[in-house]
N, CA, C, O and CB atoms as a CASP TS submission, in Angstrom:
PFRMAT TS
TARGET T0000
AUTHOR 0000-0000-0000
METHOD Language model
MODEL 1
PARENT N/A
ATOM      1  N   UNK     1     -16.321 -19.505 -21.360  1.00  0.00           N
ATOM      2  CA  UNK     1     -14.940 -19.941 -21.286  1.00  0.00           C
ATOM      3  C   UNK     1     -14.920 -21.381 -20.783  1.00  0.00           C
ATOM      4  O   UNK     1     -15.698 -21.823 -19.937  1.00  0.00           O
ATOM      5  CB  UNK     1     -14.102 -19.006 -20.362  1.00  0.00           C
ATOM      6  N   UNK     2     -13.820 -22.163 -21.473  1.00  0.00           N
ATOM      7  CA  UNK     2     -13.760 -23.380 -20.943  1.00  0.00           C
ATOM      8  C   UNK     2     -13.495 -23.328 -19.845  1.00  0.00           C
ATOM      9  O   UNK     2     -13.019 -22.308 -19.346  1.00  0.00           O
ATOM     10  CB  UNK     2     -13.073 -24.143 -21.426  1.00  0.00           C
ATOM     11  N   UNK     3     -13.783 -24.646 -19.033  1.00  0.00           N
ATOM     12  CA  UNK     3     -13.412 -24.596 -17.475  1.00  0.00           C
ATOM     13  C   UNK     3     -11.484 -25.069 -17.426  1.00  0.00           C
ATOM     14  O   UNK     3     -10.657 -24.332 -16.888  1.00  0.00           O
ATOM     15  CB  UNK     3     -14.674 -26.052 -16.459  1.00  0.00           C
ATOM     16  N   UNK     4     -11.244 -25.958 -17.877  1.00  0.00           N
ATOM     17  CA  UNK     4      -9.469 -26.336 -18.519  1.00  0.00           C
ATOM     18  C   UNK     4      -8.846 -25.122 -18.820  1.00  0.00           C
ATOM     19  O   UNK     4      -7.681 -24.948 -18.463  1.00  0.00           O
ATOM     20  CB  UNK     4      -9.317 -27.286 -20.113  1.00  0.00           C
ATOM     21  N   UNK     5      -9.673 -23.963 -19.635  1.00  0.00           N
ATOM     22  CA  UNK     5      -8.518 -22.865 -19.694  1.00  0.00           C
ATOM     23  C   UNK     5      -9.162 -21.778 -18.638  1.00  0.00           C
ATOM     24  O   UNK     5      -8.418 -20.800 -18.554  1.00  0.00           O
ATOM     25  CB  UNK     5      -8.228 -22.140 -21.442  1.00  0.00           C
ATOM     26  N   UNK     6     -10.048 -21.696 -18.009  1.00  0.00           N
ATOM     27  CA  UNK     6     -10.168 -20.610 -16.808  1.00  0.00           C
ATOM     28  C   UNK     6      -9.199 -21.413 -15.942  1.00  0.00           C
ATOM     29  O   UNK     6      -8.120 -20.866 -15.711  1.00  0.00           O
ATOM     30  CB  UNK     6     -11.870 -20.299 -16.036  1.00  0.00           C
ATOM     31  N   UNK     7      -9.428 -22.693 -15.399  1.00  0.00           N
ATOM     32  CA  UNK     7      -8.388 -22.987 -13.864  1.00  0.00           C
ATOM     33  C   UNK     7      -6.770 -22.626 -14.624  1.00  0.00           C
ATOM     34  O   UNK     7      -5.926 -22.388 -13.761  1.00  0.00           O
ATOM     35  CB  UNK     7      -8.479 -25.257 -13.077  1.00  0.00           C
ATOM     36  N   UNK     8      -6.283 -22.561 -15.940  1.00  0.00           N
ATOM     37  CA  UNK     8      -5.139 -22.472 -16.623  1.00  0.00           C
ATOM     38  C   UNK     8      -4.840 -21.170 -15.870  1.00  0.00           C
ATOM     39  O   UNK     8      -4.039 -21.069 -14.940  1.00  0.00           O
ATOM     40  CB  UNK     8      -5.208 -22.504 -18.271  1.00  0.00           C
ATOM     41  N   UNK     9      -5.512 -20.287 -16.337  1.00  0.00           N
ATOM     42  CA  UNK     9      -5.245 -18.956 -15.754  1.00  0.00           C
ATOM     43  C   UNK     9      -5.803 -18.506 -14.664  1.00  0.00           C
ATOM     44  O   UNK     9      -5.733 -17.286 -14.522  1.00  0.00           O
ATOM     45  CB  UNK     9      -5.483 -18.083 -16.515  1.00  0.00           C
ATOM     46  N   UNK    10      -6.651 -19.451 -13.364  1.00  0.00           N
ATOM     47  CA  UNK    10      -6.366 -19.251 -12.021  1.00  0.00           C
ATOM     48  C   UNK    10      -5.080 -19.903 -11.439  1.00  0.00           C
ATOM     49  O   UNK    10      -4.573 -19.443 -10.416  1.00  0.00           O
ATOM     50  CB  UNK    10      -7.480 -19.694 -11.315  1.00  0.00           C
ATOM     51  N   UNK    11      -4.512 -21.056 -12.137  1.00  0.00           N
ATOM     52  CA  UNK    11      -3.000 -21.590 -11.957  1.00  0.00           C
ATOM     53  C   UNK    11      -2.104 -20.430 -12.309  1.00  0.00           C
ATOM     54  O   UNK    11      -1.514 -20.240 -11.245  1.00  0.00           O
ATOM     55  CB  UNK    11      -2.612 -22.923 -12.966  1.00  0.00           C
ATOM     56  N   UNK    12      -1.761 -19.756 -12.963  1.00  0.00           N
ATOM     57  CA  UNK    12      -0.852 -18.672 -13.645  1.00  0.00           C
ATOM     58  C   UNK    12      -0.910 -17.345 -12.766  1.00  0.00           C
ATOM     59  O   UNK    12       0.083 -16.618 -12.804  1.00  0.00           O
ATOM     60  CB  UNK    12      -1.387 -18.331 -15.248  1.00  0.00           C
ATOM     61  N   UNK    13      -2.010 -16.966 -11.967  1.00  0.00           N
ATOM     62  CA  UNK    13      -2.146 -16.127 -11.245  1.00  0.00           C
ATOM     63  C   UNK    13      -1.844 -16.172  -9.821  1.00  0.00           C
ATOM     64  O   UNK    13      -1.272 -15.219  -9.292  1.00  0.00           O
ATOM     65  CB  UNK    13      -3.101 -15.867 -11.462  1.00  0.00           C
ATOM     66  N   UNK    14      -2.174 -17.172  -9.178  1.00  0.00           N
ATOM     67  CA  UNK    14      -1.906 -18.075  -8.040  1.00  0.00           C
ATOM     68  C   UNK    14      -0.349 -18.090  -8.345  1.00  0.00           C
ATOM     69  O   UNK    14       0.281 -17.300  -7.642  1.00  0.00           O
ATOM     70  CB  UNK    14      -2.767 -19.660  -8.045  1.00  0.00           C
ATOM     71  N   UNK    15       0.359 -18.787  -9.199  1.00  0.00           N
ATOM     72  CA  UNK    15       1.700 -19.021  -8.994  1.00  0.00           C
ATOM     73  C   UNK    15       2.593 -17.480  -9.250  1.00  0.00           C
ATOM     74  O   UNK    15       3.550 -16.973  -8.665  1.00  0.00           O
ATOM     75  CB  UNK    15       2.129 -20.295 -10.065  1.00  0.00           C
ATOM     76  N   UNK    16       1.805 -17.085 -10.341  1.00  0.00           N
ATOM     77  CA  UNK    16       2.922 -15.339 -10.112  1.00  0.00           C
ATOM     78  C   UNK    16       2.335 -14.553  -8.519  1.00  0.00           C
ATOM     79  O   UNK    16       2.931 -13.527  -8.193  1.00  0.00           O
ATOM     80  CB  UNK    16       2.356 -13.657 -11.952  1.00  0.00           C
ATOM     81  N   UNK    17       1.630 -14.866  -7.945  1.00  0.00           N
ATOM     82  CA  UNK    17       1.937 -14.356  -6.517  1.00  0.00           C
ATOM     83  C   UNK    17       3.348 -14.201  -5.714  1.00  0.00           C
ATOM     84  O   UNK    17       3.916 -15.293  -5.726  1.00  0.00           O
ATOM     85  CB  UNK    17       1.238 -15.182  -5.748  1.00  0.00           C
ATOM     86  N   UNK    18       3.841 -13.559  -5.263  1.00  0.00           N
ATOM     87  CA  UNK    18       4.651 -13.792  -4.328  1.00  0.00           C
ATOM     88  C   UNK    18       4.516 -14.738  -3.263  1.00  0.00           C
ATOM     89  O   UNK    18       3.381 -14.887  -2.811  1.00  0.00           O
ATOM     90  CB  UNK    18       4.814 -12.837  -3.908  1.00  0.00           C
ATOM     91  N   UNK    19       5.569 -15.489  -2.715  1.00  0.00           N
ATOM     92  CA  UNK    19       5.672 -16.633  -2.402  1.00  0.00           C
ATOM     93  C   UNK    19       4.608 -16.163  -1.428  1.00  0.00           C
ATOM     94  O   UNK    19       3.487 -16.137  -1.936  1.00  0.00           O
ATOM     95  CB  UNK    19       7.042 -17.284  -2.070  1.00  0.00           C
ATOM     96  N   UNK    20       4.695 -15.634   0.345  1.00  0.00           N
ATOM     97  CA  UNK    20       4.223 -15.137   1.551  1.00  0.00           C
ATOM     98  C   UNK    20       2.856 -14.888   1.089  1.00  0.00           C
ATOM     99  O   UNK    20       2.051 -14.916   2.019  1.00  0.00           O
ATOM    100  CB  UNK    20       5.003 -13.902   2.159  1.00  0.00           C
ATOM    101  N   UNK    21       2.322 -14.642  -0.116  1.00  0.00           N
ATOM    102  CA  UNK    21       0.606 -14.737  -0.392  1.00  0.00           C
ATOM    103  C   UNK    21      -0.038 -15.662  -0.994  1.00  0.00           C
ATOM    104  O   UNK    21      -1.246 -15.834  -0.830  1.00  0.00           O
ATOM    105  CB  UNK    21       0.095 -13.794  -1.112  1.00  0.00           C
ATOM    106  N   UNK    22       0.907 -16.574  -1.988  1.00  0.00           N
ATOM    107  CA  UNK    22       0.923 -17.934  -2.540  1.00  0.00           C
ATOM    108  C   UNK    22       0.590 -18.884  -1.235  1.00  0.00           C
ATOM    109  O   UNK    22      -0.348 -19.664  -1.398  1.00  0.00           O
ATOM    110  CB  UNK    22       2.452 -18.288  -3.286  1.00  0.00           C
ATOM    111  N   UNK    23       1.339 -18.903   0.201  1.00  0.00           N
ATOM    112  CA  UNK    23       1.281 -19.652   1.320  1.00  0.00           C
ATOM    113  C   UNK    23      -0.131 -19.314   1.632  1.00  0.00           C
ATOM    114  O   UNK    23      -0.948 -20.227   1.509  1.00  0.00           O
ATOM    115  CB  UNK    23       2.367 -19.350   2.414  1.00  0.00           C
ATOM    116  N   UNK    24      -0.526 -18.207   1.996  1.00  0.00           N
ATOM    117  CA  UNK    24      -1.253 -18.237   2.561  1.00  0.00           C
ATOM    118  C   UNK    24      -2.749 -18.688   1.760  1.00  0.00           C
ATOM    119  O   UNK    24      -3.710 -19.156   2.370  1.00  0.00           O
ATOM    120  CB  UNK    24      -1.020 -17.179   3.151  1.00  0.00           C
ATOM    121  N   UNK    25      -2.717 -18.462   0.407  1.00  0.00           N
ATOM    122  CA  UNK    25      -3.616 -18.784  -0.532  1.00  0.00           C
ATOM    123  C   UNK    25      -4.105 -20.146  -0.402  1.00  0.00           C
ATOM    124  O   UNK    25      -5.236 -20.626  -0.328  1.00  0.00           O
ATOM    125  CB  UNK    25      -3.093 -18.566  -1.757  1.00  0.00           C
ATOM    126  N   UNK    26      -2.697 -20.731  -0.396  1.00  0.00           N
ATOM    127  CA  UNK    26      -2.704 -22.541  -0.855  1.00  0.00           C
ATOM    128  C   UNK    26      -2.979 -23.065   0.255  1.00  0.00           C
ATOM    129  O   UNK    26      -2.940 -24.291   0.151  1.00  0.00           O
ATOM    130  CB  UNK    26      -1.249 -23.365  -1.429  1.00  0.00           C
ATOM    131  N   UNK    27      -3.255 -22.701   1.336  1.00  0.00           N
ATOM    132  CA  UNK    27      -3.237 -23.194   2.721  1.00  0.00           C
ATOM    133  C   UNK    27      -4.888 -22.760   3.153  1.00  0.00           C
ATOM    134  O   UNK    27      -5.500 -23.483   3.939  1.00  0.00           O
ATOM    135  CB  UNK    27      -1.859 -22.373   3.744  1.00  0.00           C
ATOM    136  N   UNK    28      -5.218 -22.125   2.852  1.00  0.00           N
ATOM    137  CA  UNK    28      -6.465 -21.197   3.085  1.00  0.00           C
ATOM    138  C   UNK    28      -7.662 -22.081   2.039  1.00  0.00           C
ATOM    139  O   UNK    28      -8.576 -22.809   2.426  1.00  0.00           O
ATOM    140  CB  UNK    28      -6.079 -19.269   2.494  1.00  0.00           C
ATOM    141  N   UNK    29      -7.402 -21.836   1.064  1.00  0.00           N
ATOM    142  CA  UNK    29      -8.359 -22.367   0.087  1.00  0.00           C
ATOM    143  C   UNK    29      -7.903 -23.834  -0.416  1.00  0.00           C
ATOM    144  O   UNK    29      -8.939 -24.495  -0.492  1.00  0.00           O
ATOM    145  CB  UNK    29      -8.469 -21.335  -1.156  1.00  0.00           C
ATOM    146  N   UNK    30      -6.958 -24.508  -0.737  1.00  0.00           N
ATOM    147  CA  UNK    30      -6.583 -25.581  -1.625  1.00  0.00           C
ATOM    148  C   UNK    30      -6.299 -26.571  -0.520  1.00  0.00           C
ATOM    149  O   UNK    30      -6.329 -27.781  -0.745  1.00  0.00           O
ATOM    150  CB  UNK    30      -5.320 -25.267  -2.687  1.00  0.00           C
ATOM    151  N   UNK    31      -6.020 -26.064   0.692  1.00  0.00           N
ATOM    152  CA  UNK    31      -6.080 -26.855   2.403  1.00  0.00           C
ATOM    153  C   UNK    31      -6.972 -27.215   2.886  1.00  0.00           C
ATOM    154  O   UNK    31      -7.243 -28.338   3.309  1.00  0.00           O
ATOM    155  CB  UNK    31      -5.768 -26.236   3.514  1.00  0.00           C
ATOM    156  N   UNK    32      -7.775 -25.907   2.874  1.00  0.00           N
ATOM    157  CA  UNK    32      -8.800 -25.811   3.919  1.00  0.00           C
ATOM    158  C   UNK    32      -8.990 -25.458   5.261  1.00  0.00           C
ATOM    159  O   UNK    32      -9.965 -25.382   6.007  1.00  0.00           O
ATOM    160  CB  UNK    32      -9.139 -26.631   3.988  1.00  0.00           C
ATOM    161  N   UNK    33      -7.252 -25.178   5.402  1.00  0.00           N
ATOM    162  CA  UNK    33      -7.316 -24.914   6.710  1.00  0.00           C
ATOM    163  C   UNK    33      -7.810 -23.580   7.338  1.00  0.00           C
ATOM    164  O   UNK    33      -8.105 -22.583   6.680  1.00  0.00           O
ATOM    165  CB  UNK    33      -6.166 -25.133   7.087  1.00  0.00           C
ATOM    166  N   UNK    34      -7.865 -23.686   8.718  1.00  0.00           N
ATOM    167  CA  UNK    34      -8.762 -22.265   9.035  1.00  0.00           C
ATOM    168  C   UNK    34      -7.631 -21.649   9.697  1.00  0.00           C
ATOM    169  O   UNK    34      -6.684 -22.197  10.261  1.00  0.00           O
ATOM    170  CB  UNK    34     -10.318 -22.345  10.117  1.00  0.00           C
ATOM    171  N   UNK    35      -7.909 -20.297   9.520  1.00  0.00           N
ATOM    172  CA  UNK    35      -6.697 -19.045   9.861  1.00  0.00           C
ATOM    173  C   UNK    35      -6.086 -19.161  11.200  1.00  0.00           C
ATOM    174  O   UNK    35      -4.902 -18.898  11.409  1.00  0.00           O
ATOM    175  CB  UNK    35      -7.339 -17.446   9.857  1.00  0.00           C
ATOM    176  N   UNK    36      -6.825 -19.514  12.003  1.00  0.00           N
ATOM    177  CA  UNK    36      -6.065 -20.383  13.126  1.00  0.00           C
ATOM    178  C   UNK    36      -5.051 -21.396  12.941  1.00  0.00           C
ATOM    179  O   UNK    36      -4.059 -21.511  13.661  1.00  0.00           O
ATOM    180  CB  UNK    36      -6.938 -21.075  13.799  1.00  0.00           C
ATOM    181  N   UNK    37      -5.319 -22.080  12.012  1.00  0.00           N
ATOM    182  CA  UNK    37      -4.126 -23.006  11.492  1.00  0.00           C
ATOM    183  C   UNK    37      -3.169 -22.520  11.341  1.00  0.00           C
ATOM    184  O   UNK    37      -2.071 -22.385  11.881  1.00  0.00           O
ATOM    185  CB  UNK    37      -4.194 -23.610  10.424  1.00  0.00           C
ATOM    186  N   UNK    38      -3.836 -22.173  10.291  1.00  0.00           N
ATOM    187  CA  UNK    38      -2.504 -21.628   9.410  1.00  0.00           C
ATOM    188  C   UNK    38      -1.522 -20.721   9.848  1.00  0.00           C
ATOM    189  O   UNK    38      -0.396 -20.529   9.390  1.00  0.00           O
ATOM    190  CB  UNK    38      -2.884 -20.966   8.281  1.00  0.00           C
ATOM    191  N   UNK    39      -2.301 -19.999  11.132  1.00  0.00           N
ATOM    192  CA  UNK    39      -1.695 -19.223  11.858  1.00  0.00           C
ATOM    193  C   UNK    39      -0.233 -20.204  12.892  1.00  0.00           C
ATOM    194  O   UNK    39       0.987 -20.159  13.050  1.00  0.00           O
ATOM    195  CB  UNK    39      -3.024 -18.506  12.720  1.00  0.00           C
ATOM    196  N   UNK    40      -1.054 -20.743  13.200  1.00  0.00           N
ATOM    197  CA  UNK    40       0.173 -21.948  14.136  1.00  0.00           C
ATOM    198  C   UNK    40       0.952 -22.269  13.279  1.00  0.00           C
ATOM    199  O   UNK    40       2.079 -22.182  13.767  1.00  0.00           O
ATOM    200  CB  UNK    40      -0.329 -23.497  14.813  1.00  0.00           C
ATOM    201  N   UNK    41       1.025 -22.812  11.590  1.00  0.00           N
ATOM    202  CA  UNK    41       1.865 -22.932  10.827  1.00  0.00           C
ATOM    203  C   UNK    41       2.965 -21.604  10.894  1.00  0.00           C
ATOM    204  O   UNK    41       4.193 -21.651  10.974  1.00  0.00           O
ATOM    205  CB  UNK    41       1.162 -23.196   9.631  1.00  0.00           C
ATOM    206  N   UNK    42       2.462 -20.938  10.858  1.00  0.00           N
ATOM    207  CA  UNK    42       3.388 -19.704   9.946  1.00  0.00           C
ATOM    208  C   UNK    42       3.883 -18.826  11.388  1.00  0.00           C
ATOM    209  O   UNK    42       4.587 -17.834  11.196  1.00  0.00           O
ATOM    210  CB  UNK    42       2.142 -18.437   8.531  1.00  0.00           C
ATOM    211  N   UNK    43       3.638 -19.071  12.343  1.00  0.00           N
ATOM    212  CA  UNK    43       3.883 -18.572  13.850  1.00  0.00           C
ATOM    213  C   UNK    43       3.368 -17.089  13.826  1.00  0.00           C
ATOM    214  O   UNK    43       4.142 -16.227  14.242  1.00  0.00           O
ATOM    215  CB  UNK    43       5.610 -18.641  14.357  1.00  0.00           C
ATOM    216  N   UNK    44       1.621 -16.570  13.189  1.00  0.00           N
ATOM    217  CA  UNK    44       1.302 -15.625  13.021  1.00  0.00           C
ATOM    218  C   UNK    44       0.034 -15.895  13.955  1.00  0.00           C
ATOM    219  O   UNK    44      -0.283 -16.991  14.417  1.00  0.00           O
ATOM    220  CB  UNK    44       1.319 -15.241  11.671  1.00  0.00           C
ATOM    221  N   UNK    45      -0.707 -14.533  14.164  1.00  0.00           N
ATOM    222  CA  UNK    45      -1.861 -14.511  14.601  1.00  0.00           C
ATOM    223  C   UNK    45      -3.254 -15.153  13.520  1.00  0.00           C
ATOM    224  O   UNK    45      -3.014 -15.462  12.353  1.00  0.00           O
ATOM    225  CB  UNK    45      -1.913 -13.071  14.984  1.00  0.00           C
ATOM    226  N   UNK    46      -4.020 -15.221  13.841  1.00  0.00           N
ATOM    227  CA  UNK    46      -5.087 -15.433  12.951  1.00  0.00           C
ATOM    228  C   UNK    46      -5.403 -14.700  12.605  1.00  0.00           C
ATOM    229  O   UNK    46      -5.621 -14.877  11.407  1.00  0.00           O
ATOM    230  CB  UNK    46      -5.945 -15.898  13.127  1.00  0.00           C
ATOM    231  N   UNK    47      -5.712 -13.451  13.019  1.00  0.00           N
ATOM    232  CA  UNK    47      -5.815 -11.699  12.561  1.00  0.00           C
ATOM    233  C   UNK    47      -4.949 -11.432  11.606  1.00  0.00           C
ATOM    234  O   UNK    47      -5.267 -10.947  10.520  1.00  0.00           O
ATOM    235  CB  UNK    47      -5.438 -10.559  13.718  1.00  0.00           C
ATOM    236  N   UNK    48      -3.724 -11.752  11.973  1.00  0.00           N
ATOM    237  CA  UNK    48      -2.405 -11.280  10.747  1.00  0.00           C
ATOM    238  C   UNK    48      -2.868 -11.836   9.590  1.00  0.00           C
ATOM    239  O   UNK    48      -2.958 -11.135   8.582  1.00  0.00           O
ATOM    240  CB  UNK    48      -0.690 -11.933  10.976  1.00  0.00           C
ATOM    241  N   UNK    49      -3.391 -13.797   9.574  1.00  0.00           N
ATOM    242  CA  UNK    49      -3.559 -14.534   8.167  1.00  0.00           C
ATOM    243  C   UNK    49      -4.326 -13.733   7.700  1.00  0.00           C
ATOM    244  O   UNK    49      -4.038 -13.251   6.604  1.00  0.00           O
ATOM    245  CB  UNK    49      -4.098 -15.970   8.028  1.00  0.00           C
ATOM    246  N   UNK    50      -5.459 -13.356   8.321  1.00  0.00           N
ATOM    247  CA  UNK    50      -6.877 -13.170   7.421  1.00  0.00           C
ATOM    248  C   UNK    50      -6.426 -11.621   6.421  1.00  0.00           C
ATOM    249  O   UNK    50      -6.513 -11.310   5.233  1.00  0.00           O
ATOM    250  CB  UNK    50      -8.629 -12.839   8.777  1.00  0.00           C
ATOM    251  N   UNK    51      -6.033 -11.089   7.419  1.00  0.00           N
ATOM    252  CA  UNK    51      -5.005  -9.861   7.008  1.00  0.00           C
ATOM    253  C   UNK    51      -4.313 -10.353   5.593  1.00  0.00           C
ATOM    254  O   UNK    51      -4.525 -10.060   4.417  1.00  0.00           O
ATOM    255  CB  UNK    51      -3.666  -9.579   8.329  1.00  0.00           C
ATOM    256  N   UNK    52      -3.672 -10.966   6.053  1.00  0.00           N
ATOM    257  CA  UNK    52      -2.536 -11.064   4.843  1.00  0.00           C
ATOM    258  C   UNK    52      -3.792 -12.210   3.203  1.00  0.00           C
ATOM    259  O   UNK    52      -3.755 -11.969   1.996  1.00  0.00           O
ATOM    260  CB  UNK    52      -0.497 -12.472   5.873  1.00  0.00           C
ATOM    261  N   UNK    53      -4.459 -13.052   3.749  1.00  0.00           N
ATOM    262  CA  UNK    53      -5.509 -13.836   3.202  1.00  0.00           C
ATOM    263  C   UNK    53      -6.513 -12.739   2.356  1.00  0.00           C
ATOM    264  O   UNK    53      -7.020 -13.187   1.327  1.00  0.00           O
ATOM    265  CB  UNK    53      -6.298 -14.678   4.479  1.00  0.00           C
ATOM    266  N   UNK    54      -6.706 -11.879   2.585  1.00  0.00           N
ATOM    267  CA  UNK    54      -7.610 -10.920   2.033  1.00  0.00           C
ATOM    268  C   UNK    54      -7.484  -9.854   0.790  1.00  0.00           C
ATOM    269  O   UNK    54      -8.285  -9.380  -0.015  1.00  0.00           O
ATOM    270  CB  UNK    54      -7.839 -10.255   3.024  1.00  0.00           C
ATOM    271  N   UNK    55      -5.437  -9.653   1.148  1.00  0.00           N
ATOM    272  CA  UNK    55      -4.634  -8.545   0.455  1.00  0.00           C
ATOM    273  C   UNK    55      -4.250  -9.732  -0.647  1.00  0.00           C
ATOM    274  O   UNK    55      -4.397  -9.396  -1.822  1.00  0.00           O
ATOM    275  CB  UNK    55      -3.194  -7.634   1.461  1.00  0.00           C
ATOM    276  N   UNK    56      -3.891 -10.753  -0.457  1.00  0.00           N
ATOM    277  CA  UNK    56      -3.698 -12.150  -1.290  1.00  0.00           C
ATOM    278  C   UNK    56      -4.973 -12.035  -2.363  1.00  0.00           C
ATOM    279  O   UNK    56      -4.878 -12.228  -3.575  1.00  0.00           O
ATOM    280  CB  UNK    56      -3.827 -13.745  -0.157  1.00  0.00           C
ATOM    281  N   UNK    57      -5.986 -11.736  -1.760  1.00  0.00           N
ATOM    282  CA  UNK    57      -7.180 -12.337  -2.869  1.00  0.00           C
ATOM    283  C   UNK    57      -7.284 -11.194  -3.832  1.00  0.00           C
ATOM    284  O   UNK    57      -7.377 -11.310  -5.053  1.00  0.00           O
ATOM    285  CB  UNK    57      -8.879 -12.694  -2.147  1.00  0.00           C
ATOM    286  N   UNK    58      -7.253  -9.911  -3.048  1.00  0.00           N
ATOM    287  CA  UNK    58      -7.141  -8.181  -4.255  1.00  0.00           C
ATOM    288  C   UNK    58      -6.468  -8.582  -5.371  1.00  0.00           C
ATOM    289  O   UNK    58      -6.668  -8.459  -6.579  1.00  0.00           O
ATOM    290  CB  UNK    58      -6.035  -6.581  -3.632  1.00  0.00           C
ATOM    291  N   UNK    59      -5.397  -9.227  -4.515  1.00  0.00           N
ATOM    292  CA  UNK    59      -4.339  -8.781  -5.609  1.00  0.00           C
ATOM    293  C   UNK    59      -4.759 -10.149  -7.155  1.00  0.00           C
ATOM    294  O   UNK    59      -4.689 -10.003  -8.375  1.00  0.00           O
ATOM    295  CB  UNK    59      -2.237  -9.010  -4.659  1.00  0.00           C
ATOM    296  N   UNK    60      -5.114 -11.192  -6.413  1.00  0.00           N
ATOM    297  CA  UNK    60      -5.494 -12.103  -7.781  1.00  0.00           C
ATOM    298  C   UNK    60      -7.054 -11.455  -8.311  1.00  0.00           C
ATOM    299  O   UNK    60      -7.262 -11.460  -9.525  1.00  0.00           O
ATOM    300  CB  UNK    60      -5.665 -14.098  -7.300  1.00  0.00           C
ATOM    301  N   UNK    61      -8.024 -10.958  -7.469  1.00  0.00           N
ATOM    302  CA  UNK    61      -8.951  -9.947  -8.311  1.00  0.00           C
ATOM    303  C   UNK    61      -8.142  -9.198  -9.191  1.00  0.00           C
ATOM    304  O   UNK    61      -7.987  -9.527 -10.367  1.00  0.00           O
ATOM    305  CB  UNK    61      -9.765  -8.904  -7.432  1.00  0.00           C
ATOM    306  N   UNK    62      -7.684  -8.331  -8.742  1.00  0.00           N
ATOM    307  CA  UNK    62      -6.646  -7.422  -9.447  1.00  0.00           C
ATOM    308  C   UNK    62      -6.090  -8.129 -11.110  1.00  0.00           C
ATOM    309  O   UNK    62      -6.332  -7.694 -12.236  1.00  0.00           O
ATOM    310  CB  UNK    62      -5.185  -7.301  -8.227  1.00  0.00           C
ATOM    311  N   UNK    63      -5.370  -9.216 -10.737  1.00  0.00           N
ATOM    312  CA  UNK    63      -4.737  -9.551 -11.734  1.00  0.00           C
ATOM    313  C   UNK    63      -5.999 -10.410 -12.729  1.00  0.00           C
ATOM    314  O   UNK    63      -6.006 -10.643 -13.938  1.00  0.00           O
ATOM    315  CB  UNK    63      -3.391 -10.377 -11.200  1.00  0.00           C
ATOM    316  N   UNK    64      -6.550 -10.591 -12.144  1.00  0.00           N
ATOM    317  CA  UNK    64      -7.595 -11.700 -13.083  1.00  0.00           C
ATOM    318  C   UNK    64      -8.800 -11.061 -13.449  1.00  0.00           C
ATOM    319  O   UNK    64      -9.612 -11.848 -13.937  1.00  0.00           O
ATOM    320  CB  UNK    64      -8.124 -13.111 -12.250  1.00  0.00           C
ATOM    321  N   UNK    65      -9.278  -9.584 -13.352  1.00  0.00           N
ATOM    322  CA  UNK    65     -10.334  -8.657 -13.556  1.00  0.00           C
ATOM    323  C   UNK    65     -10.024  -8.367 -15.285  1.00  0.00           C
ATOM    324  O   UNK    65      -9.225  -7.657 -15.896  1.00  0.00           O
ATOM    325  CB  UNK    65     -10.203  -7.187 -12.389  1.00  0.00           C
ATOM    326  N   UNK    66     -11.113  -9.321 -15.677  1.00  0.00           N
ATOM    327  CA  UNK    66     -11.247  -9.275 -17.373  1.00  0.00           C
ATOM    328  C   UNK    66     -10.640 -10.433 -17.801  1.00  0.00           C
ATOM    329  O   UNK    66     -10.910 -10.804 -18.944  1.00  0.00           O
ATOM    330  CB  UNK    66     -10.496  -7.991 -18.178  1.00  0.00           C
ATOM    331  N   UNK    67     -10.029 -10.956 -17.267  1.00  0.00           N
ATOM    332  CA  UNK    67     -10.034 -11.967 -17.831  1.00  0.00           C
ATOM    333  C   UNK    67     -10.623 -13.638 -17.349  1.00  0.00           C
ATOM    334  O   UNK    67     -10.106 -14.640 -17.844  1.00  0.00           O
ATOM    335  CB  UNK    67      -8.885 -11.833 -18.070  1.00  0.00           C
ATOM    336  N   UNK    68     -11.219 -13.682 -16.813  1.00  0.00           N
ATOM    337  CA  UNK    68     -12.410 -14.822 -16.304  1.00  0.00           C
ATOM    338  C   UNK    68     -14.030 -14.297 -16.736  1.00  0.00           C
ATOM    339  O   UNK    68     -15.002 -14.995 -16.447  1.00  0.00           O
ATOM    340  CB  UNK    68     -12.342 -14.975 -14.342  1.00  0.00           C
TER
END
């Protein structure tokens, strides 16, 4: 697969997220920031991000299983 149309459809998957896993996605990976951060951003624990950071990634496995 081309690399232009795989990131096409890691863009398409990433954005049909719901917003609250989209944040934590885009902040986590496309940031860099560490769950501590992001935690002070979002007035959560770092436990909660990674939490919520983990159920975020299933769900784009989920959606992107067969097709990458």
């Amino acid at each position: 697969m081309l690399t232009a149309e795989r990131d096409q459809i890691l863009r398409i998957a990433v954005h049909d997220l719901d917003d609250a896993d989209r944040e934590v996605i885009v902040m986590k990976i496309f940031a860099g920031l560490t769950f501590d951060a992001v935690g002070e951003i979002l007035y959560q624990s770092a436990k909660t991000v990674a939490t919520r950071y983990r159920r975020a990634l299933m769900k784009l496995e989920e959606r992107l299983r067969g097709q990458l």
